[in-house]
C-alpha positions as a printed Julia matrix, in Angstrom:
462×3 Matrix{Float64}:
 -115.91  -36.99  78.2
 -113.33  -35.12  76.79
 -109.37  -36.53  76.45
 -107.17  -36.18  79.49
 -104.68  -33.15  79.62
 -100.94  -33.21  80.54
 -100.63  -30.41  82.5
  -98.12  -31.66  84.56
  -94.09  -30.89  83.42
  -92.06  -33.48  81.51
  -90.18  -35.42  83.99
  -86.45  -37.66  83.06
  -85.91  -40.7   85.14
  -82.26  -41.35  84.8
  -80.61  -44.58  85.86
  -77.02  -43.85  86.8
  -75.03  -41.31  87.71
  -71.97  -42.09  86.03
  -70.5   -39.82  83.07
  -73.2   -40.34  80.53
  -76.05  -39.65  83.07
  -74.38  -36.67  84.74
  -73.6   -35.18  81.23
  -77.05  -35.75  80.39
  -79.1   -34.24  83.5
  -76.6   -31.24  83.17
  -78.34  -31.33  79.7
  -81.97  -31.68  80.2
  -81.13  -28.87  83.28
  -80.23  -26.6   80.61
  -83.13  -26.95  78.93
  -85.43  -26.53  81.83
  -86.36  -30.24  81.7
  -87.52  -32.17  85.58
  -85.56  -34.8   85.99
  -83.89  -37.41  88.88
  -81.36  -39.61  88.78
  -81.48  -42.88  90.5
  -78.22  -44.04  91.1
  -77.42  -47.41  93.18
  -74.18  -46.69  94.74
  -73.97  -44.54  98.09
  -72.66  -41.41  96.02
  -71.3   -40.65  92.65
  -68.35  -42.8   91.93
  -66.43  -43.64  88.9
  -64.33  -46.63  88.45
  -61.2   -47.06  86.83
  -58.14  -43.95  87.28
  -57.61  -41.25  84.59
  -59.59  -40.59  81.61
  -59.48  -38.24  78.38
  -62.41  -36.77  76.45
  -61.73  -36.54  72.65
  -62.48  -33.17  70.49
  -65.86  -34.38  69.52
  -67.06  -35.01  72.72
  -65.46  -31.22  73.96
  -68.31  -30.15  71.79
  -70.53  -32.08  72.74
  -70.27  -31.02  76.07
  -70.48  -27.52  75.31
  -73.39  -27.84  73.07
  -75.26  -29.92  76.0
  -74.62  -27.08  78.96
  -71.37  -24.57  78.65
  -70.9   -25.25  82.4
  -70.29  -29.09  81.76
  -67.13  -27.59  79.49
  -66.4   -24.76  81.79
  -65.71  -27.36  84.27
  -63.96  -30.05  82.25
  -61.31  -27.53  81.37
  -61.11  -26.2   84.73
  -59.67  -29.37  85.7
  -58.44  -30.92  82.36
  -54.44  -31.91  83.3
  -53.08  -29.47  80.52
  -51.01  -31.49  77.35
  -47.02  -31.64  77.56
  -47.53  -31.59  73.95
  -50.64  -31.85  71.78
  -49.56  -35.51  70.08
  -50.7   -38.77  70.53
  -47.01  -40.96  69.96
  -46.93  -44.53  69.08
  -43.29  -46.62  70.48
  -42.06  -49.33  69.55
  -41.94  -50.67  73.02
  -40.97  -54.09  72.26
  -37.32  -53.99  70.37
  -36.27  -50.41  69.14
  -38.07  -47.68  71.36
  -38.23  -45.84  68.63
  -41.46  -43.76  66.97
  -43.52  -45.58  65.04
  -46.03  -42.67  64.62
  -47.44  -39.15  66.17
  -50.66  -37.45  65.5
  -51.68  -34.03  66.4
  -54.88  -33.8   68.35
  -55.41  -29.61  68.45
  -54.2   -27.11  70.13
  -54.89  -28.45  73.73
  -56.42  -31.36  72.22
  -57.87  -34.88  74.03
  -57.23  -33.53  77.62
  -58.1   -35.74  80.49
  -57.89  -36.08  84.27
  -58.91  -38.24  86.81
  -62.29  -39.88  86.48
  -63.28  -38.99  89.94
  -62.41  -35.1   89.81
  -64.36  -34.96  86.71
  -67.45  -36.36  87.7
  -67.32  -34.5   91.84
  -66.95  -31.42  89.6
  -69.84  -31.82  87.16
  -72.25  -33.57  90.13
  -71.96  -30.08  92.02
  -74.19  -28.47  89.51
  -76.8   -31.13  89.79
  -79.5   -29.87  93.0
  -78.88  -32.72  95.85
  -82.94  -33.0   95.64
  -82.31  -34.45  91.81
  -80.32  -37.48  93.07
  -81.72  -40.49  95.04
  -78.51  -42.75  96.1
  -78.72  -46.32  97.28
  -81.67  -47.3   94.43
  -81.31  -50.35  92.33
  -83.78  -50.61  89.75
  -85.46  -53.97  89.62
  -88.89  -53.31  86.95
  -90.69  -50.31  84.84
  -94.12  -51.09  84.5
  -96.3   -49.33  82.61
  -99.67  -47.48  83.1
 -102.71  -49.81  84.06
 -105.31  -47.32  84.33
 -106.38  -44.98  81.14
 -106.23  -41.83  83.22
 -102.47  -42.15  83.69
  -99.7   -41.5   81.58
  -96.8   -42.16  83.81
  -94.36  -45.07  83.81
  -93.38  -46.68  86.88
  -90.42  -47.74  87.92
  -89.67  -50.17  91.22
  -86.92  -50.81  92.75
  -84.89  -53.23  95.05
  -85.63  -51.88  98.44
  -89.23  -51.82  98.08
  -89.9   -48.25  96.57
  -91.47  -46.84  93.77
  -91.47  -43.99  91.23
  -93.42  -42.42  88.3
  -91.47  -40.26  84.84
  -92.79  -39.73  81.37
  -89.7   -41.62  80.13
  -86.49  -43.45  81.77
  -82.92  -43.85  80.38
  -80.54  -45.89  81.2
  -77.51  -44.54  81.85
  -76.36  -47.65  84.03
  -73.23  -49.34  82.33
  -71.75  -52.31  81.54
  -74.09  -54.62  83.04
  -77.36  -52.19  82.69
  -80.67  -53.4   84.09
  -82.67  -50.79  81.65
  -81.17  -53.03  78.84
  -82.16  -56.0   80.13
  -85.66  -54.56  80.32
  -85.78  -52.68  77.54
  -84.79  -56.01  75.47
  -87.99  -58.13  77.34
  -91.51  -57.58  76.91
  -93.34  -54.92  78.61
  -94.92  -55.72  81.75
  -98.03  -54.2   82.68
  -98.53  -55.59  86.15
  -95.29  -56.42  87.82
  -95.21  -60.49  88.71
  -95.29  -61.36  92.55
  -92.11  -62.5   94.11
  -91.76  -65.92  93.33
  -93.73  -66.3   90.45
  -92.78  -67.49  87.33
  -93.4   -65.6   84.23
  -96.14  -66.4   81.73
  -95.54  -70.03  79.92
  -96.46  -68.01  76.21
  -93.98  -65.67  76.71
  -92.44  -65.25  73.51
  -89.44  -63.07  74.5
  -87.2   -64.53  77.68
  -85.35  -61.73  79.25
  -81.82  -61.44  77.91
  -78.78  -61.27  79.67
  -76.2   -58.24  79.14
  -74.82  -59.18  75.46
  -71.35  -58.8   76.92
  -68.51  -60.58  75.09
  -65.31  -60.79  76.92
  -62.55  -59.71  74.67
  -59.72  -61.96  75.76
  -57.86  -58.63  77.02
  -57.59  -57.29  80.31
  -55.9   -54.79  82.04
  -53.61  -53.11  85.1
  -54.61  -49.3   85.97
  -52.54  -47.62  88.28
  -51.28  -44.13  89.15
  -47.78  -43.52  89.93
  -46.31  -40.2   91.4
  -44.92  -37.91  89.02
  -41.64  -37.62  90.84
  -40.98  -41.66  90.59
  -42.13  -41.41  86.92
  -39.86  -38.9   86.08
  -37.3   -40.42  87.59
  -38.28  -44.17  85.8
  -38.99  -42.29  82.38
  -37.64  -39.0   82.3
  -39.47  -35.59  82.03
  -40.76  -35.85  78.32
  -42.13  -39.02  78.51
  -43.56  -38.9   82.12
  -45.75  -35.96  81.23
  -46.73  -36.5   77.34
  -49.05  -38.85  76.14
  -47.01  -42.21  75.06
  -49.15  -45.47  74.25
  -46.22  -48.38  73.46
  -47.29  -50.99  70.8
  -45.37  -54.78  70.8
  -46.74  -57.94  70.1
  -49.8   -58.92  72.42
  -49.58  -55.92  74.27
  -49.53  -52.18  74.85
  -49.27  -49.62  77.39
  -50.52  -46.11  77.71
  -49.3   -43.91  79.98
  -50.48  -39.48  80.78
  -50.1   -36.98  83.37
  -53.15  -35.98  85.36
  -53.53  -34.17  88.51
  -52.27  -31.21  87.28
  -49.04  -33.16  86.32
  -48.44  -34.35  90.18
  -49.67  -38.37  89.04
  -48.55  -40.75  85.68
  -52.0   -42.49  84.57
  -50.64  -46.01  83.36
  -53.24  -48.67  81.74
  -51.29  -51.6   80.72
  -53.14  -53.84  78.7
  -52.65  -57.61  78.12
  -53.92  -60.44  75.87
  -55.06  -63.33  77.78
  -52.27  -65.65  77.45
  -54.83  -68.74  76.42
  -56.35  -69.35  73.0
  -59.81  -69.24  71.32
  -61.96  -72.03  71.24
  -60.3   -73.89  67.52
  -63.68  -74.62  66.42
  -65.49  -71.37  67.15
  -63.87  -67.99  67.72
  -66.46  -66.69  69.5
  -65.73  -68.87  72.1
  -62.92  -69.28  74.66
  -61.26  -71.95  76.66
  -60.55  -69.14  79.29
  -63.52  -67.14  79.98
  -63.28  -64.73  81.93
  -63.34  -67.13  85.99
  -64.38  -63.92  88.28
  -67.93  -63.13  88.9
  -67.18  -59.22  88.32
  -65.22  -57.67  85.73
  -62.56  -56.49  88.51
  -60.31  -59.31  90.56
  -57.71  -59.48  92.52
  -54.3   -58.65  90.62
  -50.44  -58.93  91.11
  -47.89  -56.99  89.87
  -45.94  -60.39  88.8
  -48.65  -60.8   86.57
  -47.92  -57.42  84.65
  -44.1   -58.28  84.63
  -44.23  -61.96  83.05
  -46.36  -60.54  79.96
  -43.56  -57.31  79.86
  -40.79  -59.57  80.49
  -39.33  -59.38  77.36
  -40.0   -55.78  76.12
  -37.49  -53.02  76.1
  -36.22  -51.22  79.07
  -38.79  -48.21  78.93
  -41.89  -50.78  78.89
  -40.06  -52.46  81.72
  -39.95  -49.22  83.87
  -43.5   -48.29  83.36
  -44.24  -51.9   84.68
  -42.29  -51.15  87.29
  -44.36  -48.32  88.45
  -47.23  -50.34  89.47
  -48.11  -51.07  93.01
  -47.06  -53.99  94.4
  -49.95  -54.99  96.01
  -53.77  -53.54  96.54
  -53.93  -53.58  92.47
  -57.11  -54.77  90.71
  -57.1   -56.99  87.32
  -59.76  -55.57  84.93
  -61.52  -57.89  81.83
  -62.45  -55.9   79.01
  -65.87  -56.54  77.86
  -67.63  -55.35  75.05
  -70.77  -55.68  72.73
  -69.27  -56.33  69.37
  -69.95  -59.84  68.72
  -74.05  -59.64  71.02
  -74.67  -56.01  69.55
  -77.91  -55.16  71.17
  -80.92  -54.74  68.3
  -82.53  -51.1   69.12
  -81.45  -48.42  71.63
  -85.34  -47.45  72.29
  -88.66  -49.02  72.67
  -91.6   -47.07  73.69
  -90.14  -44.48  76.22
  -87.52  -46.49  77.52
  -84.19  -45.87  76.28
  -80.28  -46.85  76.77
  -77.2   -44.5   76.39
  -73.54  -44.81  77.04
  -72.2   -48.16  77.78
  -75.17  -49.29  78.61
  -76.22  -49.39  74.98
  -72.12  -49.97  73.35
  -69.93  -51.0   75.27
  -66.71  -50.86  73.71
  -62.95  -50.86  75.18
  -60.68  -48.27  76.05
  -58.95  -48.28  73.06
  -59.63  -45.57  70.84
  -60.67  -42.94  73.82
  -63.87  -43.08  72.73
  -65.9   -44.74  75.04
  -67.11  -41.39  77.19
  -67.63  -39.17  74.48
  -70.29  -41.77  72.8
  -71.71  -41.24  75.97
  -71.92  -37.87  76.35
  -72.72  -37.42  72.23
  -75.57  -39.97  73.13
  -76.83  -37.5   75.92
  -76.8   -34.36  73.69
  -79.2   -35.81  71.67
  -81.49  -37.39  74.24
  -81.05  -33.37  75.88
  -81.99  -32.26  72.37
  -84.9   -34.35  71.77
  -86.47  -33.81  74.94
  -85.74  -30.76  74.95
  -88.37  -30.52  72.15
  -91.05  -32.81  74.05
  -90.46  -30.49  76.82
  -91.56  -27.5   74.6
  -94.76  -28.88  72.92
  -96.0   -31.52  75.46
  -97.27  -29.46  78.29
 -100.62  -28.45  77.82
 -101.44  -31.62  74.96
 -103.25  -34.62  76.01
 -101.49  -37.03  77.65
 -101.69  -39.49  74.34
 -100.01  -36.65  72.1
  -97.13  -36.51  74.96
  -96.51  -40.2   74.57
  -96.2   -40.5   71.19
  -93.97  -37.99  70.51
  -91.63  -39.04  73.96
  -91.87  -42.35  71.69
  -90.71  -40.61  68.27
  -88.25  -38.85  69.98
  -86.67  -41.78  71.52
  -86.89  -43.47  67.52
  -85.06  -40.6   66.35
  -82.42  -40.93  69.03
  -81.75  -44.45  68.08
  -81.65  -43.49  63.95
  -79.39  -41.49  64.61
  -76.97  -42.95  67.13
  -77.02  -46.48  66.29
  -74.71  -46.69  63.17
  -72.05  -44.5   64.52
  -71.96  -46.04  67.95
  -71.76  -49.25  66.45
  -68.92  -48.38  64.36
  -66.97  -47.35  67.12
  -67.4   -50.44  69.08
  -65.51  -52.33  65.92
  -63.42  -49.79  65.12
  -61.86  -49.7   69.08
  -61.24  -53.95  67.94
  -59.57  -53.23  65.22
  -57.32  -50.52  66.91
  -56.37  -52.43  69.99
  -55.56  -54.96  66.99
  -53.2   -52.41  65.4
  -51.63  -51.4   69.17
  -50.66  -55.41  69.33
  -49.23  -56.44  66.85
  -51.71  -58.64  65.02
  -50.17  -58.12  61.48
  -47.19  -56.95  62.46
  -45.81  -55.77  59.03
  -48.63  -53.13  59.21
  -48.03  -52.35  62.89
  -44.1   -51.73  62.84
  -44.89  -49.54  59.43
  -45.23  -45.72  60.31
  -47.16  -45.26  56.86
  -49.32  -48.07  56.95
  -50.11  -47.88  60.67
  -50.35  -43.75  60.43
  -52.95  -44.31  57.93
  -54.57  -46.92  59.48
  -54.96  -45.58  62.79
  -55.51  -41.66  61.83
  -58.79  -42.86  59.92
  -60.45  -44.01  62.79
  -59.41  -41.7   65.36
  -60.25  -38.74  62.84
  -63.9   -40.34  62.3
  -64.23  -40.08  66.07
  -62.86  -36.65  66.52
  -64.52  -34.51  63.39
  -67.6   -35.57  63.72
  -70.03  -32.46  63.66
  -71.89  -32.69  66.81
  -74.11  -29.88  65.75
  -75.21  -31.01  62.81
  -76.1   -34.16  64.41
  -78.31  -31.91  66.26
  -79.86  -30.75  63.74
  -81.02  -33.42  62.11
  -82.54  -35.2   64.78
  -84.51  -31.93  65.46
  -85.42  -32.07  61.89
  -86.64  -35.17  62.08
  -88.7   -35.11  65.35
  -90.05  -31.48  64.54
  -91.29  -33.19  61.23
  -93.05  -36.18  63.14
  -94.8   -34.17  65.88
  -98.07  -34.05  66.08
C-alpha cells in the first residue's frame, strides 16, 4: 500500500491573539500560510496602557508583512525628541544620561490602538474568540497527520502545528513541558502512576517589583511638568525606584509606569525566596494612589508631580513576573512551540519585551514559510519531520538571545534603582552600562537572523 499523501495545505493553530500572535498570523498571511487563532478572551484585548517597539523589532515587523509596519507608524505617537533621558529624580533633577535612538526612533502608542489596527488585516473567519485551550493530543490512527487540540467548552480542532502565543501564564507551555498525550484522560481521572514527567506549573518568578500604569491628559501634564518633559521620553532613576513617563495618542495622553520595589526583604537564607510573595491570585490587584505617594515621598518635586498624576481611585497594582530564575528548558518539542512571553517573560524594563515577540514570530513566519513551500504534495511523514526541524531551528536560534534579554532587563531595572549607586549617579559608568544592552537589543540584524535559520532548515529538509 503505498505511503499516505499530504495534499491538504499547511495549517497554523495559534493560541492568542495578543501582539506576538497577531504579528505572527500577519506573518504566515504573507506567506500564504492557513492559519486560526484561538484566542480566549471575547475580542482582542491588550493589557497594560502605552507601549514602544524598539528599532529591531521596526524591522522585524517589516520583514514579517510591510502592512504590520505600515500600520505601526500610522499610529506611532511621533518623538518630541529622538532621546531616551535618564534624571536624577531623587535629589538633583538633573541628567544623568541621554541616548539617541534614530531618527524617529523607539516610537510607541497605546497598546490597544496598536493591536485594533493590526487585527483589521486578519479575515474575522481566522479568529475563534471565547476558546481556552485545555489539551493537544496527538494522532491515534496512522492515516492521520493532524494534531488535535481541545478545549474548555467542549470543542475540538485539528493543525499541522500549534504555537503558543498565550502569555504570561501560557497553557501551550505547560503542555509543551509534560509528556505527550495520545489519548486525552477522562474527566476525573488521574494520570498514569509511571509518569515520569508531572506537568509543570508556569516557571514564573515574581521579581519583588511592581508597578502603577496610568494615563494622564496632556493638558494636566503639561501643566504638572511643563511642555518638554510632558511630551519627551523621561524615565527618573532614585534609589528603589523609577518612573517612566511618554506621550501617546498623538500627544493628547502622558503614559506614566511608575515602578516600585516591594518594600519587604528576601528570604536571608535563600534569595530566591521571599517573605512577601506576591498575596493576589492574578498578577493585577486592587491599587491606591497612597500607595504610589509613600514610596515617592521623598523624591524631588518633578517625581512628586508625576505621582500626582495618577488617578485617585479605579487604579490597578501590577507584580512583575518573569522567567529568569525557572528559565523554561526548550522553546519546541515535536510541533508544538512557544513564542513571546509565553516562552521569556521578562519585565518592562529595557522595552524589549514585544519586539522578542514579534522577532520570535518572524522566524516561526520564516520557517513555515518554508514547510509551506515543500510540504504539500510529500507524504504526510516528510511534512512532520520537517514542521519538527523547523520548530528545532526556531528554538537554536532564539533561545540564547531571548534568554539574554530576560537577564539583561534585571540588570537594567537594577541600574534604574539604584542598586550600586556609585555606578547609577555616574553618567560614564551608567552611559556605558546601560547603552550596551539597549544597543544589543536594537542592532541586532533581523535579516540575517533570517537567513540563517533558512540555512539551516533548507539544509535539513528532506
Amino acid at each position: 500500500m503505498p505511503p499516505a499523501v499530504s495534499d491538504d495545505p499547511l495549517h497554523v493553530a495559534i493560541i492568542g491573539g495578543g501582539v506576538t500572535g497577531v504579528n505572527l498570523a500577519l506573518g504566515l498571511q504573507a506567506r500564504n500560510i492557513s492559519y486560526t487563532i484561538y484566542e480566549r478572551s471575547t475580542g482582542f484585548r491588550e493589557i497594560g496602557a502605552g507601549i514602544g517597539f524598539s528599532p529591531n523589532a521596526e524591522r522585524a515587523m517589516a520583514a514579517l508583512n510591510p502592512d504590520i509596519l505600515a500600520s505601526f507608524k500610522r499610529l506611532a505617537n511621533p518623538n518630541g525628541e529622538d532621546y531616551f533621558r535618564w534624571i536624577d529624580g531623587y535629589e538633583t533633577g538633573h541628567l544623568i544620561f541621554q541616548l539617541h535612538v534614530g531618527k524617529d526612533g523607539f516610537q510607541g502608542g497605546l497598546r490597544s490602538t496598536f493591536l485594533e489596527e493590526w487585527a483589521k488585516l486578519i479575515p474575522p473567519t481566522a479568529v475563534h474568540f471565547s476558546k481556552q485551550l485545555e489539551n493537544i493530543t496527538e494522532p491515534t490512527t496512522p492515516d492521520s497527520s493532524k494534531l488535535r487540540l481541545h478545549f474548555t467548552d467542549g470543542t475540538t480542532a485539528t493543525a499541522d502545528v500549534v504555537i503558543g502565543c498565550d502569555g504570561l501564564h501560557s497553557r501551550v507551555r505547560q503542555l509543551l513541558l509534560s509528556p505527550p498525550v495520545t489519548n486525552p484522560p477522562q474527566p476525573n481521572q488521574p494520570p498514569p502512576s509511571d509518569d515520569p514527567t508531572p506537568a509543570v506549573t508556569d516557571h514564573l518568578t515574581y521579581t519583588h517589583k511592581f508597578c502603577f500604569r496610568a494615563l494622564a491628559p496632556m493638558p494636566a501634564a503639561i501643566a504638572a511638568l511643563g511642555e518638554t518633559k510632558a511630551t519627551t521620553r523621561f524615565m527618573y532613576n532614585g534609589p528603589g525606584a523609577h518612573l517612566v513617563t511618554y506621550p501617546v495618542g498623538n500627544n493628547t495622553l502622558l503614559n506614566i509606569l511608575a515602578v516600585i520595589s516591594d518594600p519587604l526583604p528576601t528570604s536571608n537564607t535563600n534569595p530566591k525566596t521571599t517573605k512577601n510573595p506576591w498575596p493576589h491570585p492574578r498578577h493585577t490587584a486592587p491599587g491606591h494612589k497612597r500607595e504610589a505617594e509613600q514610596a515617592f515621598s521623598h523624591w524631588n518635586a518633578t517625581a512628586r508631580a508625576i505621582v500626582g498624576l495618577l488617578p485617585e481611585a479605579g487604579m490597578d497594582k501590577w507584580g512583575l513576573f518573569d522567567m529568569a530564575e525557572h528559565p523554561v528548558p526548550y522553546y519546541a518539542r515535536g510541533r508544538v512551540c512557544v513564542a513571546g512571553d509565553a516562552a521569556h517573560a521578562a519585565g518592562p524594563h529595557l522595552g524589549a519585551g514585544a519586539g522578542m515577540g514579534v522577532e520570535d514570530a518572524l522566524v516561526l513566519a520564516a520557517v513555515l514559510g518554508v514547510v509551506g513551500e515543500r510540504g504539500e504534495g510529500g507524504e504526510k511523514g516528510d511534512r512532520k519531520k520537517l514542521l519538527e526541524r523547523a520548530l528545532q531551528v526556531y528554538n537554536e536560534v532564539r533561545y540564547s538571545r531571548t534568554q539574554w534579554v530576560v537577564q539583561a532587563t534585571r540588570e537594567a531595572c537594577d541600574l534604574f534603582q539604584w542598586r550600586d549607586e556609585a555606578v547609577a549617579r555616574n553618567s560614564e559608568q551608567f552611559g556605558r552600562e546601560i547603552t550596551e544592552r539597549f544597543h544589543r537589543v536594537w542592532g541586532y540584524d533581523v535579516n540575517g537572523m533570517v537567513e540563517e535559520v533558512l540555512v539551516k532548515l533548507r539544509a535539513a529538509a528532506p
